[in-house]
Every structure is written in structure tokens, then in C-alpha cells.
C-alpha positions as semicolon CSV with decimal commas, in nm:
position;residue;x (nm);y (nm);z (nm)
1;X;0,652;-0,276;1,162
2;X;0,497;-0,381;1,526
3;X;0,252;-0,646;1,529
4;X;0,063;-0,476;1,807
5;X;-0,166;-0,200;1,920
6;X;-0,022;0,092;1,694
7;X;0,160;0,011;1,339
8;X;0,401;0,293;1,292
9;X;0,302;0,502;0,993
10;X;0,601;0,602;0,859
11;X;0,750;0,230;0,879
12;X;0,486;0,140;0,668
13;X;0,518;0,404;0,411
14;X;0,899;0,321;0,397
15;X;0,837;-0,099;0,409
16;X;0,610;-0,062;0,118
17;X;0,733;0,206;-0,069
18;X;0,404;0,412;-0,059
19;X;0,354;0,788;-0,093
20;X;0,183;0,969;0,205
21;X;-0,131;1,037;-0,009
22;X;-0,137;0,702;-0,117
23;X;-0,103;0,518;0,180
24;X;-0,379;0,747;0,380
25;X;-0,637;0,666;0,078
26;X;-0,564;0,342;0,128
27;X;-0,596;0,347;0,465
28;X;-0,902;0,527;0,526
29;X;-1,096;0,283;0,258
30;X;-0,985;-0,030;0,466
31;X;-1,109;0,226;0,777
32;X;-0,795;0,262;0,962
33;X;-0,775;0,533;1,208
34;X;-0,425;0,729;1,223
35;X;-0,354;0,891;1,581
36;X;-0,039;1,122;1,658
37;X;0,076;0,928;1,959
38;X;0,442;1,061;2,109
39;X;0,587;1,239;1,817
40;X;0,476;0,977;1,510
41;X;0,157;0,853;1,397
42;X;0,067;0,556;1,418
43;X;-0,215;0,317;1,204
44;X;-0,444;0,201;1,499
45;X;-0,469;-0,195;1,483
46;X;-0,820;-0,329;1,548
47;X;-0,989;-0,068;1,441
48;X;-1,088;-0,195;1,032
49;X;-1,263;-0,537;0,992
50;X;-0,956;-0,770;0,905
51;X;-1,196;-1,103;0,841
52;X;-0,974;-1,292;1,137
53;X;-0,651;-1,184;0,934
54;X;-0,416;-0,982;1,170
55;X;-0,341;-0,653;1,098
56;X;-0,011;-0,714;0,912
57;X;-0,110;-0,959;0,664
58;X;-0,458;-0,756;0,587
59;X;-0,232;-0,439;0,476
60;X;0,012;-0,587;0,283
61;X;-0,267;-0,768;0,077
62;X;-0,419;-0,410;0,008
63;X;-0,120;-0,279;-0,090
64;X;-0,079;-0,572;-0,291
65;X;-0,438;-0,513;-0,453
66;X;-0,346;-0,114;-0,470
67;X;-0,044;-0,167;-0,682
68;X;-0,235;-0,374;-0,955
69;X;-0,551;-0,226;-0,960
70;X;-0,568;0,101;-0,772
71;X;-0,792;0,025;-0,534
72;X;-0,885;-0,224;-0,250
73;X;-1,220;-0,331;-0,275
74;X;-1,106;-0,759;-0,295
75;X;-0,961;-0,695;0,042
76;X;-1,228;-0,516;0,157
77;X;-1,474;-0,769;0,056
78;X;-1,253;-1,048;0,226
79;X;-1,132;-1,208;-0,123
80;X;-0,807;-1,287;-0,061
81;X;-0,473;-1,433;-0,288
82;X;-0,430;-1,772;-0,051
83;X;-0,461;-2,084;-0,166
84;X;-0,346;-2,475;-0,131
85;X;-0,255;-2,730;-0,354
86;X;-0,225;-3,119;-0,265
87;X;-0,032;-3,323;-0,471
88;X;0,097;-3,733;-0,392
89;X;0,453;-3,787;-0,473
90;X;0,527;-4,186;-0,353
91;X;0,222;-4,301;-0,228
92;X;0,219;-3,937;0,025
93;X;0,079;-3,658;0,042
94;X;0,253;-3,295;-0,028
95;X;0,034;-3,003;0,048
96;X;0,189;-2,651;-0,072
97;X;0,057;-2,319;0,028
98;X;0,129;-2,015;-0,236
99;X;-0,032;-1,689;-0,168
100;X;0,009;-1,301;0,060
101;X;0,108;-1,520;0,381
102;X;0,448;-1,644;0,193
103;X;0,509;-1,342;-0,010
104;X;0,798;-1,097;0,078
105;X;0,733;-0,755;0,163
106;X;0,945;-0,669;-0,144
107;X;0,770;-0,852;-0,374
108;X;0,510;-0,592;-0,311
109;X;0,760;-0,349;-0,436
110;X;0,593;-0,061;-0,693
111;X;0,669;-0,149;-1,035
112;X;0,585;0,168;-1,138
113;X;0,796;0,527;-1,066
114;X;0,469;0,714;-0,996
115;X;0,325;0,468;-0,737
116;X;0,719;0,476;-0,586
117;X;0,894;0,705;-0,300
118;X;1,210;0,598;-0,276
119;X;1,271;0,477;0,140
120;X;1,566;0,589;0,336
121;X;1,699;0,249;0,234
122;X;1,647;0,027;-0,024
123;X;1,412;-0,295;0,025
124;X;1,618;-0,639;0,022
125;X;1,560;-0,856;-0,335
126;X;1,235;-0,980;-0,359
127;X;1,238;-1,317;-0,221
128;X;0,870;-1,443;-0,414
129;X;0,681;-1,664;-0,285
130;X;0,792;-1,961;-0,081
131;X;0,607;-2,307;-0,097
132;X;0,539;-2,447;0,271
133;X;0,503;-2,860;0,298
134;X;0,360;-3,028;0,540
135;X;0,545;-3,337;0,450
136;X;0,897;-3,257;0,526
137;X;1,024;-3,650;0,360
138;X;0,848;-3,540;0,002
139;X;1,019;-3,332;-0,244
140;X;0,750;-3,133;-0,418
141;X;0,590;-3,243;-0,710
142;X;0,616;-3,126;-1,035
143;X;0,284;-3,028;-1,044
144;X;0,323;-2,805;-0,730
145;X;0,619;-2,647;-0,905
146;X;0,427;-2,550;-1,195
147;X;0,157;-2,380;-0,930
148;X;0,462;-2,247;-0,784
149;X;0,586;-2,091;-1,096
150;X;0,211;-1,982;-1,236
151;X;0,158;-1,780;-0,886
152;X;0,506;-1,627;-0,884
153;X;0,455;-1,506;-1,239
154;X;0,119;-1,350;-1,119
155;X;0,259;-1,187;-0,859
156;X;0,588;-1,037;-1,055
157;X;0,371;-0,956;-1,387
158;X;0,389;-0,583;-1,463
159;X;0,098;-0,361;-1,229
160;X;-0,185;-0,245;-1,435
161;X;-0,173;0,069;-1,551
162;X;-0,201;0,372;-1,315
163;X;-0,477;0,582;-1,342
164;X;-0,362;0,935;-1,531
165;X;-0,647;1,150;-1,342
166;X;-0,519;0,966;-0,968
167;X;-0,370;1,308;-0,841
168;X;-0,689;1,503;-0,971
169;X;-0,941;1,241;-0,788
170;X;-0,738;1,250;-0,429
171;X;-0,726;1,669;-0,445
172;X;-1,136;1,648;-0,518
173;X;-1,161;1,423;-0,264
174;X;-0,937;1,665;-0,015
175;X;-1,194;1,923;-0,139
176;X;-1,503;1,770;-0,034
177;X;-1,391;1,625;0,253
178;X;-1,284;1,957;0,409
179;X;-0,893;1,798;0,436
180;X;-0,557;2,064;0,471
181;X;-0,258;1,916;0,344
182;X;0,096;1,968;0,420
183;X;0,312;2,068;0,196
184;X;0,496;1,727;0,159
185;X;0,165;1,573;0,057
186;X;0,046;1,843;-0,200
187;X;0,460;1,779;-0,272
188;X;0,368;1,402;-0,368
189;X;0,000;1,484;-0,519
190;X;0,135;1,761;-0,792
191;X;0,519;1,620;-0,860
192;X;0,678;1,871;-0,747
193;X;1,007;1,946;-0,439
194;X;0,838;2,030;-0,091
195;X;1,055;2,331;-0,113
196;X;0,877;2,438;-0,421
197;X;0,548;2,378;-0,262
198;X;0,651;2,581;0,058
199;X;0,792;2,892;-0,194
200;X;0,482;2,896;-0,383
201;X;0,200;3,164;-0,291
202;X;-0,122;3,119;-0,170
203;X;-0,369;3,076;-0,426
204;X;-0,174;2,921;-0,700
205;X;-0,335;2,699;-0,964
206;X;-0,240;2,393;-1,070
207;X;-0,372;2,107;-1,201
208;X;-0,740;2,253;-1,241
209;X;-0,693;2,345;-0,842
210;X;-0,682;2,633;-0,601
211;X;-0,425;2,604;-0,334
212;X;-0,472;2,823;-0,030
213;X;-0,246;2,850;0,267
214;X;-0,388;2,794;0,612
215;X;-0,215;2,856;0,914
216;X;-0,252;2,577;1,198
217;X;-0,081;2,684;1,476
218;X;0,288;2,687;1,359
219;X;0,230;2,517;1,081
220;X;0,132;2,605;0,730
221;X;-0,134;2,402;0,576
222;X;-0,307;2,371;0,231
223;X;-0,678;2,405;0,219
224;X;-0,779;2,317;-0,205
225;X;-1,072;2,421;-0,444
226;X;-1,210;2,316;-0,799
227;X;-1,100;2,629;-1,053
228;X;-1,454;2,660;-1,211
């Protein structure tokens, strides 16, 4: 991904595995804006409050927080996984940082098939998380390798579980916020082929939902409604 104005959307969704709807939610909570700019869209840097984190580091801790918990409100309130240990190994001083900063993108990964779209390519192996010293004559501490091994367990235990009604709660909020979907998202949202989305008539009901066709210039779009 580029580290400045525009983060390209797509690159995200493929660096972090995330599914269109997902990524948008998440997205639009941290207050994001997404702007078509050329032929991609692009996640506008600058323009969420990133508590003096840059823009890179402030997203992959939200998806970080998104794939345990479902939502993003730590990062949003500025509480984030970084921390420092200082141990003394012959008479000096070994400080080791563990946290987002020296976590892979990988290790980020979905451990779940439902919060997964597979990329164009796969990820490399997750690397973890990689102690920094700021005494390079030290070798660290066994202490600092047990905070070493306590974070890297945290951050490779099994995601909490993912909420069953997820799908349901993103189409009411496409309702009530007036959105039209494409087909690949509604696709993603209902688990089911963006060709069977596109064959499927307008007003079909799934989920407890009403899926209308709009047209958008060219394009066919989904407008959706509550089945009383």
C-alpha cells in the first residue's frame, strides 16, 4: 500500500484479506473517506483522527481489533497494542518493543473462513512479532523472551467468535443509510457467486431482505428493504 495521500482500496482489501463490506464498515467507523480517483478508489489519508499514528499503522491495528472482536472502538478511542519492556542483562540495559508496529501484515491474517476473501495471491508466512533492542551488545533476557512469547501467543490465539447476525446488521445498516450495493458486495454479504447475484430478479428475498435492482447509469445496483 502507499504511505501517502490516497491508500489504494483494493491493495488493502487484498493485503489484509478483507471482504468489500467489511473493509468499508470498517472504514467508515474509523471515518475514512473513499474517492474514485483515475479508475480505483482510493482510502483518503488524513482524513480520520489517527492520534499522531500514520495512516498505515492506524488501519492495520483496526483490522487487527476487527478480526478479534468485530469492531474498532479501542482504536477509535486511541487504545492501542504497543508496549515496552526493560530488562538488565550484565550490568545493561535491554529495552524490547512488542506490539502492531513489529507485527507482520500476515499475522493479521483472518483466522476465520467467513471473515476471509481469498487475494489474487497468497500472503507470505506470518512472520509474528519481532523484538527491537536498543542495546545491540545484549542478548535479550529471558524475561523479555517470555514477554516475547506471551504477546505472540496473544496475537496468534484463535479470533473470537464472529457474530452469526453480521450480514443481517450491515444490510439494515445499507437500509437506513439509503446505500445501493453492487452485486459483488450483496455477493460477499449473502454467500453467494456474483453471477448468481447478477441472474437473480429484482425483488428477491433473502435473508429477511428485499433486494431491488437500480439502474445507475450503466450499472446495475441493489437498493435493500426489511421484509415486514
Amino acid at each position: 500500500m502507499s504511505a501517502d495521500k490516497h491508500i489504494d482500496l483494493h491493495e488493502f482489501r487484498k493485503k489484509y484479506e478483507l471482504p468489500a463490506a467489511s473493509a468499508r464498515a470498517v472504514l467508515e467507523k474509523l471515518g475514512y473517506k473513499i474517492e474514485k480517483v483515475g479508475d480505483s478508489h482510493k482510502i483518503i489519508c488524513g482524513s480520520a483522527r489517527t492520534f499522531g499514528k500514520d495512516d498505515e499503522y492506524y488501519l492495520k491495528h483496526a483490522v487487527l481489533e476487527f478480526r478479534r472482536t468485530m469492531d474498532v472502538s479501542k482504536t477509535i478511542k486511541g487504545e492501542f497494542f504497543e508496549y515496552e519492556e526493560e530488562t538488565e542483562v550484565g550490568g545493561k540495559k535491554v529495552v524490547a518493543a512488542y506490539g502492531v508496529s513489529k507485527m507482520n501484515p500476515a499475522a493479521v491474517a483472518p483466522k476465520t473462513p467467513s471473515l476471509k476473501r481469498t487475494p489474487n495471491t497468497p500472503p507470505a508466512p506470518a512472520a509474528g512479532i519481532v523484538p527491537v533492542e536498543q542495546s545491540t551488545s545484549a542478548l535479550a533476557a529471558p524475561e523479555a523472551l517470555t514477554a516475547l512469547v506471551a504477546a505472540l501467543t496473544q496475537a496468534q490465539a484463535p479470533a473470537a467468535a464472529t457474530d452469526p447476525l453480521l450480514p443481517q446488521k450491515q444490510l439494515k445498516e445499507a437500509e437506513e443509510q439509503g446505500y445501493r450495493i453492487t452485486s459483488q458486495q450483496l455477493a460477499e454479504l449473502l454467500g453467494m457467486s456474483p453471477q448468481t447475484i447478477s441472474s437473480k430478479k429484482s425483488g428477491f428475498i433473502k435473508l429477511g431482505f428485499r433486494y431491488e435492482k437500480v439502474k445507475e447509469g450503466t450499472s446495475t445496483l441493489w437498493k435493500v428493504s426489511q421484509v415486514d
